[in-house]
C-alpha positions, 0 to 999 in steps of 0.5 A, spaced: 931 758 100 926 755 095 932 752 091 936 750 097 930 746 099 928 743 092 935 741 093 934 738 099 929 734 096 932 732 091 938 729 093 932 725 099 928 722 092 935 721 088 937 717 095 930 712 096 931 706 095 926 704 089 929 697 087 923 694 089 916 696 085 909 695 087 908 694 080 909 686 078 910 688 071 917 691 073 918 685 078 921 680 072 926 674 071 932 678 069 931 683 075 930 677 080 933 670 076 932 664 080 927 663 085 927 659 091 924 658 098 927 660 105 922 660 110 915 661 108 918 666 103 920 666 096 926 669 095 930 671 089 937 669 087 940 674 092 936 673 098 931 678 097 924 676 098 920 676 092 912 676 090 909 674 084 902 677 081 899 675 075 894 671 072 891 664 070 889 662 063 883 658 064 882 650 062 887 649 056 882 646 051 876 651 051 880 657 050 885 656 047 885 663 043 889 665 049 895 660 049 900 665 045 903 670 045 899 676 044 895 674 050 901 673 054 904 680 052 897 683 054 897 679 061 904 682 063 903 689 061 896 691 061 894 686 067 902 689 070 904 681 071 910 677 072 906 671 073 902 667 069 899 661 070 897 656 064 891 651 066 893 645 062 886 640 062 888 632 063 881 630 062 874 633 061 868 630 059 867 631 053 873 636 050 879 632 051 886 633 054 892 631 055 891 624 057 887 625 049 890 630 046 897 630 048 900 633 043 895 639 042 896 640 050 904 641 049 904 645 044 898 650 047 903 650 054 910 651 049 907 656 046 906 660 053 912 658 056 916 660 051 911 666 050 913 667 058 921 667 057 920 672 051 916 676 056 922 676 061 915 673 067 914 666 071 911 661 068 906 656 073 905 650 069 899 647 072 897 640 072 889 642 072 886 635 075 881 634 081 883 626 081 891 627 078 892 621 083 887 617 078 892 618 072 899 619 076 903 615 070 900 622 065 903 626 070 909 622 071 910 623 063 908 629 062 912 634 067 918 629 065 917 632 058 916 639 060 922 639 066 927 636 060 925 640 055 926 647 060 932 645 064 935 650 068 931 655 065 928 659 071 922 662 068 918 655 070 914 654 076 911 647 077 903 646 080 903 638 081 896 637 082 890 643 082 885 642 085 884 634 090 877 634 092 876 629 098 883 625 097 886 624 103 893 628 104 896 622 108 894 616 104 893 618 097 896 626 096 902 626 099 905 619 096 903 622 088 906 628 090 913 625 092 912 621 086 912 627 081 917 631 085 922 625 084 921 626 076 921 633 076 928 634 081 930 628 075 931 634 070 931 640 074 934 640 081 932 648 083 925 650 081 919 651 085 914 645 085 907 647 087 904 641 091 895 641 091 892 640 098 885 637 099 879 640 099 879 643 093 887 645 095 883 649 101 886 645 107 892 647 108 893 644 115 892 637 113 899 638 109 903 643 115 900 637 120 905 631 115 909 635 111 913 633 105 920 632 107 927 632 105 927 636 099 927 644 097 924 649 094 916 646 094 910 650 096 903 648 098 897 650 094 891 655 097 885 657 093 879 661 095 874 665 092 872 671 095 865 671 096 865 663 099 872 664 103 872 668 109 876 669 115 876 662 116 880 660 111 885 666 112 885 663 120 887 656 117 893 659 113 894 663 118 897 657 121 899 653 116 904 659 115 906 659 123 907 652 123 913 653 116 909 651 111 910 656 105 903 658 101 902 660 094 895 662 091 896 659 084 888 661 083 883 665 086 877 668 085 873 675 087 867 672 087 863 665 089 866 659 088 862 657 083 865 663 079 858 667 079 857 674 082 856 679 085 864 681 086 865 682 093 871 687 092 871 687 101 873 681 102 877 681 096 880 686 099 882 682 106 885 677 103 889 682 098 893 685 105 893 678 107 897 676 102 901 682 102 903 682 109 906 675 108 909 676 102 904 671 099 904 670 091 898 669 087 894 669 081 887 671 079 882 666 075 881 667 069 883 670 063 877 667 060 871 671 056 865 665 059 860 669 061 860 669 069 863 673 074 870 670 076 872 671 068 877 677 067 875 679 060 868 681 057 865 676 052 868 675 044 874 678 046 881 677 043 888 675 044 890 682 042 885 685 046 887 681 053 887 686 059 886 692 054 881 696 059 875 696 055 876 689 055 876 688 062 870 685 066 869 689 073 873 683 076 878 684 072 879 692 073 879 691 080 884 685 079 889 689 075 889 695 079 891 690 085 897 688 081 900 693 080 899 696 086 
């Protein structure tokens, strides 16, 4: 009778589909290939809806130890990741960024997407801007060099403008994101592109309310911090997504939205299964060693070190258990 119903049980395992993990380390390129957009969802190139969970570097131009391939191994198997989001700085006050250095911001980003397609992850390439609409030439260039460059590789996620402060939607955000959209789709007809909302990319309602039309597979930024962002901003998505409005969290946070502390692993946890239930992609701010609360690494930690365990700040723990839960 014992081995009658281990039997039993093993043909009920041998049967359970299991071609869908959790884990987002096993959640990768080649198991899904080209990504789009149908409905709210991203779903892959059979149909099948797909999540993606992962990580963002921090601004390019202050830590660029991790810009290379070893944190990127790290970030893909140690934070259980199938996406990655590279910060590219477009203009700091003192440091420079693309509209300085431009040569020094492409190679730091080619390192990582090339790193991201060896790995077999996504890639989010993130115009990291609060006034892109200020540099809007800068912004035409430079997704016109990465979307040539990386044509027909569907690693690539584009991010066209982080975070806007108080631009309007109508007036300012929505005319320069049909602007970079055309260059993109120019190079690369079929790739996710990422759209920032006002507000910090907070007030996805403005974007649901006047939304960009005539063109496929985009999506519209939603950034929160845990311990700032309530059930408010879940409520204001919420809608968004009810009115056919697809969202990706291309970074949050599990703390203040200063990046202080304390953790508020509750609320983090709310905005996790809300996530979750609508099939939302997301990825945490930040691998970065700065000595705040929104860091994921402790300080002085290096690209080889990226997501070891004892590496990982308390924030950052309680990040990788949830990717790869």
């Amino acid at each position: 009778m014992k081995f009658v119903l281990a039997l039993i049980g093993l043909v009920l395992a041998c049967s359970v589909d299991i071609s869908v993990s959790k884990d987002a380390a096993l959640e990768t390129v080649s198991k899904h290939g080209q990504l789009s957009v149908k409905g709210v969802d991203i779903v892959d190139e059979n149909g099948e809806k797909v999540q993606l969970k992962g990580m963002s570097l921090f601004w390019d131009v202050w830590m660029p130890q991790y810009y290379n391939k070893e944190s990127i191994d790290g970030i893909h198997d140690l934070c259980h990741s199938n996406v990655v989001r590279a910060a590219m700085s477009v203009v700091t006050e003192e440091d420079g960024g693309y509209i300085e250095t431009p040569e020094d911001t492409l190679e730091r980003l080619f390192a990582v997407i090339d790193a991201a397609i060896e790995d077999d992850i996504y890639v989010i390439v993130d115009w990291h801007d609060h006034q892109a609409d200020l540099h809007l030439n800068y912004s035409l260039e430079f997704f016109d060099i990465v979307s040539k460059k990386y044509t027909g590789v569907p690693n690539i996620i584009y991010e066209t403008f982080n975070e806007p402060t108080g631009q309007s939607w109508n007036d300012v955000l929505k005319p320069y994101h049909e602007a970079v959209i055309q260059v993109i789709r120019a190079n690369d007809p079929d790739n996710i592109i990422v759209l920032g909302t006002p507000t910090w990319s907070q007030s996805v309602d403005q974007a649901a309310a006047n939304p960009i039309t005539g063109q496929k597979n985009i999506m519209y930024t939603l950034h929160f911090y845990a311990g700032t962002h309530k059930q408010w901003l879940r409520d204001t998505a919420t809608n968004a997504l009810n009115n056919g409005i697809p969202i990706f969290v291309t970074e949050y946070g599990t703390v203040n939205a200063d990046a202080s502390d304390p953790i508020d692993e509750a609320e983090s946890r709310l905005w996790w299964n809300w996530l979750d239930e609508h099939n939302i992609s997301y990825a945490n701010w930040a691998i970065s060693d700065k000595i705040e609360g929104a860091s994921a690494l402790v300080p002085n930690a290096t690209s080889a070190e990226v997501c070891q365990e004892e590496f990982l700040t308390d924030s950052g723990k309680l990040v990788v258990a949830q990717n790869k839960a």
